[in-house]
C-alpha positions in Angstrom: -14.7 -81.1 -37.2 -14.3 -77.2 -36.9 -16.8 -75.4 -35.2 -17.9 -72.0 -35.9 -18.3 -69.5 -33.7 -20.9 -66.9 -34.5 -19.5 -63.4 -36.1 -18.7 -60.7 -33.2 -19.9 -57.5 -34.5 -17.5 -54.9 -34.7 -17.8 -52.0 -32.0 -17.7 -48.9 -33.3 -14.6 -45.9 -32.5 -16.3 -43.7 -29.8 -15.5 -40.6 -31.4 -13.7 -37.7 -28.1 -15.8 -34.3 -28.5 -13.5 -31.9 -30.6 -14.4 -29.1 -28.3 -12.9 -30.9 -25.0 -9.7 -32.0 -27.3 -9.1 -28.7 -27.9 -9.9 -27.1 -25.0 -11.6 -24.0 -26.3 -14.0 -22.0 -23.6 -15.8 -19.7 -26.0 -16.8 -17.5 -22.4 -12.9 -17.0 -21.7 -12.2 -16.3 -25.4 -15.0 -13.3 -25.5 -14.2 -12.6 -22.3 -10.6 -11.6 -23.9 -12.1 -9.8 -26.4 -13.7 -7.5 -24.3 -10.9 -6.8 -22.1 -8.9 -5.8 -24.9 -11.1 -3.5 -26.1 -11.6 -2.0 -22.7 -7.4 -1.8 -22.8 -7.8 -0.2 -26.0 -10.2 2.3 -25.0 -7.7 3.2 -21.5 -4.5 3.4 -23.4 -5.7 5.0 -26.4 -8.9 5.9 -26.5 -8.6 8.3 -29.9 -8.2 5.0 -31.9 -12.0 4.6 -30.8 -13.2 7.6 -31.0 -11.9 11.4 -31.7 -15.1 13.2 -30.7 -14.4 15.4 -27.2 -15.9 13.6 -23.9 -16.2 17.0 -22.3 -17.6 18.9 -25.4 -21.5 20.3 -24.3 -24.0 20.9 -26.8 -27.0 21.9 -24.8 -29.6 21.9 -28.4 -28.9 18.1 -28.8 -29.3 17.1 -24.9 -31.0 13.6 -24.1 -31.4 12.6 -27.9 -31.5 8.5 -28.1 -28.9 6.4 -29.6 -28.8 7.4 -33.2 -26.4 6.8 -35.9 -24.9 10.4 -34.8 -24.6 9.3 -31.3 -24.3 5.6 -30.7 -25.0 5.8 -26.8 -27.3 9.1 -27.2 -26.2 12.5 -25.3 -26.7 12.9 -21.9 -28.5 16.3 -20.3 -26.3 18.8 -21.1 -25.6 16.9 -25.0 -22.1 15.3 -24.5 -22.1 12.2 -26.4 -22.4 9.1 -24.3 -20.1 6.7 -26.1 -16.9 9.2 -26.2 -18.0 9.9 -22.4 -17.9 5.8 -21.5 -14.6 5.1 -24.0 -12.5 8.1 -22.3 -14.6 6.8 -19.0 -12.4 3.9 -19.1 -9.4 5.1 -18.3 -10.0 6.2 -14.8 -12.1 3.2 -14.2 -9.8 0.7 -14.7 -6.7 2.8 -13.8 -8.1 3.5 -10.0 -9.1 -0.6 -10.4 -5.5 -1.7 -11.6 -3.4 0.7 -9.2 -5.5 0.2 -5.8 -5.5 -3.4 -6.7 -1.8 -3.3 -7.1 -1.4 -1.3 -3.8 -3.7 -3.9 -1.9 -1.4 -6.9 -3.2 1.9 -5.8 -2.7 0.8 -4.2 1.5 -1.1 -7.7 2.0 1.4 -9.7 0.1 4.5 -8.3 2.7 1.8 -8.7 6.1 0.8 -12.1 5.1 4.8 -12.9 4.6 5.5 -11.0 7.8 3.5 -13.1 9.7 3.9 -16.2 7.9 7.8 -16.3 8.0 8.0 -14.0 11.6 7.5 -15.8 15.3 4.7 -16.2 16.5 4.2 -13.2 18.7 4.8 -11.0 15.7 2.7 -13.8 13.7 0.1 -13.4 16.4 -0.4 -9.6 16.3 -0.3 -9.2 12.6 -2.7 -11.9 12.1 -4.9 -10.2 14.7 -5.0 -6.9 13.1 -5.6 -8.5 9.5 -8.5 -10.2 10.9 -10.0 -6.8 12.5 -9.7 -5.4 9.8 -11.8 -7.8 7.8 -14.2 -7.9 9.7 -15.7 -4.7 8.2 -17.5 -4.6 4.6 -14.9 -2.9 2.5 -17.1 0.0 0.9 -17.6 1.0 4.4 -13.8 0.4 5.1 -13.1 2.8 2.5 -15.3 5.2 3.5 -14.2 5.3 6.4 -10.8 6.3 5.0 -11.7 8.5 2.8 -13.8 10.8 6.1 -10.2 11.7 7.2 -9.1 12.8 4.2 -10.8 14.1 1.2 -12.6 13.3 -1.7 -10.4 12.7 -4.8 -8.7 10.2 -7.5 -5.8 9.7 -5.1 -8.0 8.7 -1.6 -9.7 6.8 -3.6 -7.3 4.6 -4.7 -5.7 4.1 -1.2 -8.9 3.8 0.4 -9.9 0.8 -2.0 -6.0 -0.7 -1.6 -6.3 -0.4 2.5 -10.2 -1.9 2.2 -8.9 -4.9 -0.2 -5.3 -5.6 1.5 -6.4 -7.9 4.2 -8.1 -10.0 2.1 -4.9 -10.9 0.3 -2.9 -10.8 3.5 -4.9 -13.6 4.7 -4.0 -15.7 2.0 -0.4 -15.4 1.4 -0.1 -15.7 5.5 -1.8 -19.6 5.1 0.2 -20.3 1.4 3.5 -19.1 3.7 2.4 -21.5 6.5 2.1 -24.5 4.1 5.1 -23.7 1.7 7.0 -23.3 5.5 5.6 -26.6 6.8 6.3 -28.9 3.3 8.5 -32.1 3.1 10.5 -30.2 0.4 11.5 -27.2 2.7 12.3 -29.1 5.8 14.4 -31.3 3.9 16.1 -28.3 2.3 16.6 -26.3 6.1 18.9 -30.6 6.6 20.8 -29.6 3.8 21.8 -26.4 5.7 20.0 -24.0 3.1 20.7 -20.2 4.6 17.4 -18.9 5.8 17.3 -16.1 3.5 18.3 -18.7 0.6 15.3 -20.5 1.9 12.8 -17.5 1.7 13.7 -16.5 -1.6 14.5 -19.8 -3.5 11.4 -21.8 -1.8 8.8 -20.4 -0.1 8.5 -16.8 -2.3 7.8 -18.1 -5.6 4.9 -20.8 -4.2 4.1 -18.8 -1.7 3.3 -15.7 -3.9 2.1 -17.9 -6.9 -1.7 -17.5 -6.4 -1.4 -14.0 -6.1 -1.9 -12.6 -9.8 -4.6 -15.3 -10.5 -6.6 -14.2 -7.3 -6.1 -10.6 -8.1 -7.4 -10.8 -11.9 -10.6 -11.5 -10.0 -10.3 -8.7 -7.2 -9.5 -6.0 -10.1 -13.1 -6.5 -11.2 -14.5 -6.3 -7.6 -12.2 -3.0 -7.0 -13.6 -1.7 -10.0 -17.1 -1.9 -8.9 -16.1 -0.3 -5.5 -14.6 2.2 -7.0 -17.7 2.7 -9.6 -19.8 3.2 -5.9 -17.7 5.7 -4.4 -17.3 7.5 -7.6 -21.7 7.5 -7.3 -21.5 8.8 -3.6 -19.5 11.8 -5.0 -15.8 10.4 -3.2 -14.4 9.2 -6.2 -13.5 11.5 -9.5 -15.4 14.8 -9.4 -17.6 15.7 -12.3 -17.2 16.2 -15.6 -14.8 13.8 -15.5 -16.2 10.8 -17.7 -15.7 8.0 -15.2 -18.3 5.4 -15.2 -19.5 5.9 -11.4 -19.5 9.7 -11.8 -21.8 9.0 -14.8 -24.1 7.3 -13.3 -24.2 9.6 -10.7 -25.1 12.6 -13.0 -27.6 10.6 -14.9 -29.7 9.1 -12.4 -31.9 11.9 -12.4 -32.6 11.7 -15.9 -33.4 8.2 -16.1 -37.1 8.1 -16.8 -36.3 10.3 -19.8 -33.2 9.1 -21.3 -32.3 6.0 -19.7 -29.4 5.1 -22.1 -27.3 7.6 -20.1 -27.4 6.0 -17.2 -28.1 2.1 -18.4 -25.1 1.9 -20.9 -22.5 3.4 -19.3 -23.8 0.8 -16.4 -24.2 -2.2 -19.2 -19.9 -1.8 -19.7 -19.3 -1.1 -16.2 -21.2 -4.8 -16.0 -19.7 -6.5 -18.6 -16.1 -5.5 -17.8 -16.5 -6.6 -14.8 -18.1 -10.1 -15.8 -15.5 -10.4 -17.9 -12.5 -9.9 -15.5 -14.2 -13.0 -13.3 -14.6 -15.5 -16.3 -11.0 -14.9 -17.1 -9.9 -14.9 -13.2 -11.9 -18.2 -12.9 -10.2 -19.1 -15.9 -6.3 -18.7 -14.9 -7.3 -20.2 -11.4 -8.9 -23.4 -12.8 -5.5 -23.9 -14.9 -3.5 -23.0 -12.0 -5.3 -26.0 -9.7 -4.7 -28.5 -12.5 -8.3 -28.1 -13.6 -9.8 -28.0 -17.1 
């Protein structure tokens, strides 16, 4: 005699998320968009607009955003929009070259003292550590006291204020790349030194550079955005964004959009820079 075992009801497919499958972060993708606009706007800032950022036109000063000016004029009438698109240029340009500066003087401290003995290891580390122990506006102001202000002191101020921070780090990625099974069993194989440096411990030791300066070009920006206010960045009428906030924050009762928008991109640039940093670093860990 058979016996019949009750029906097992069938479990139903759990069904993955689509967005997780495909691994789309709307933030990183408008993040993207908005740096390449900003790009846009450095490089070639005529496909944007072909008005004049310096062009005055004192019996249209402080009129709102209209559909004649999209960003309003500022006190002395020069459209605010053309002012923040050609504004873009210097902004990121002192951003991108300081932060270049910073990477490439910390990146050969942190490998002197990383690869060096450890007297030499000792003294560089020392002075890296001095040095970051002051805030890096006043760092950079600092520099800038014994020079002058200017687009060029700017730029090595903020590369001297920022380069210790990435010293730091490629100094401890050289210590672990130096101390891995991989090398030391490479230095048995009789592997020249130099052979070593560059085949081995370079590309890992270096590897988290671009990923942690995607995020410090946003951070330089700002900086550079606050000496530009304090009057020791680009002098006026150049359009760059600190400089504009400078000559608008009198006027800001009045005609806030002078001083609010050009502040708004200055924010979101910079916003935008992290999400994508944060981005490239959670793919570089392994992360999603």
């Amino acid at each position: 005699m058979s016996i019949a075992l009750p029906a097992v009801p069938a479990v139903p497919a759990v069904e993955r998320p689509r967005g997780r499958s495909l691994r789309w972060a709307p933030g990183a993708v408008a993040a993207g968009v908005v740096l390449l606009l900003v790009a846009v706007a450095a490089v070639a800032p005529r496909l944007i607009t072909g008005a004049d950022p310096l062009a005055a036109d004192p019996f249209h000063a402080l009129e709102p955003p209209g559909g004649a000016h999209w960003f309003g004029t500022d006190q002395l009438g020069r459209d605010v929009f053309t002012r923040v698109v050609h504004g873009a240029r210097y902004s990121l340009s002192i951003g991108l070259v300081s932060t270049l500066l910073s990477v490439l003087a910390g990146g050969i401290a942190g490998l002197l003292a990383g690869l060096a003995p450890r007297a030499v290891d000792e003294v560089l580390s020392r002075a890296l550590d001095v040095l970051s122990a002051f805030p890096e506006v006043l760092l950079a102001l600092l520099f800038i006291a014994f020079t002058e202000p200017g687009t060029p002191s700017l730029v090595m101020a903020i590369a001297l204020a920022f380069a210790p921070r990435y010293g730091r780090i490629v100094r401890a990625q050289t210590l672990l790349v130096r101390r891995s099974g991989y090398v030391e069993q490479a230095v048995t194989f009789g592997l020249s030194r130099a052979r070593l440096v560059w085949r081995h411990v370079l590309p890992n030791a270096l590897g988290p550079l671009p990923v942690i300066a995607t995020i410090g070009l946003g951070t330089a920006i700002v900086n550079a955005s606050a000496l530009s206010f304090l009057g020791m960045g680009p002098q006026p009428p150049s359009p760059e964004w600190g400089a504009m906030l400078a000559e608008s924050r009198n006027y800001l009762r009045v005609a806030w959009w002078a001083a609010i928008l050009p502040g708004a991109t200055l924010t979101i640039t910079v916003i935008s820079l992290t999400a994508v940093g944060r981005r490239l670093q959670r793919r570089f860990e392994g992360r999603r």
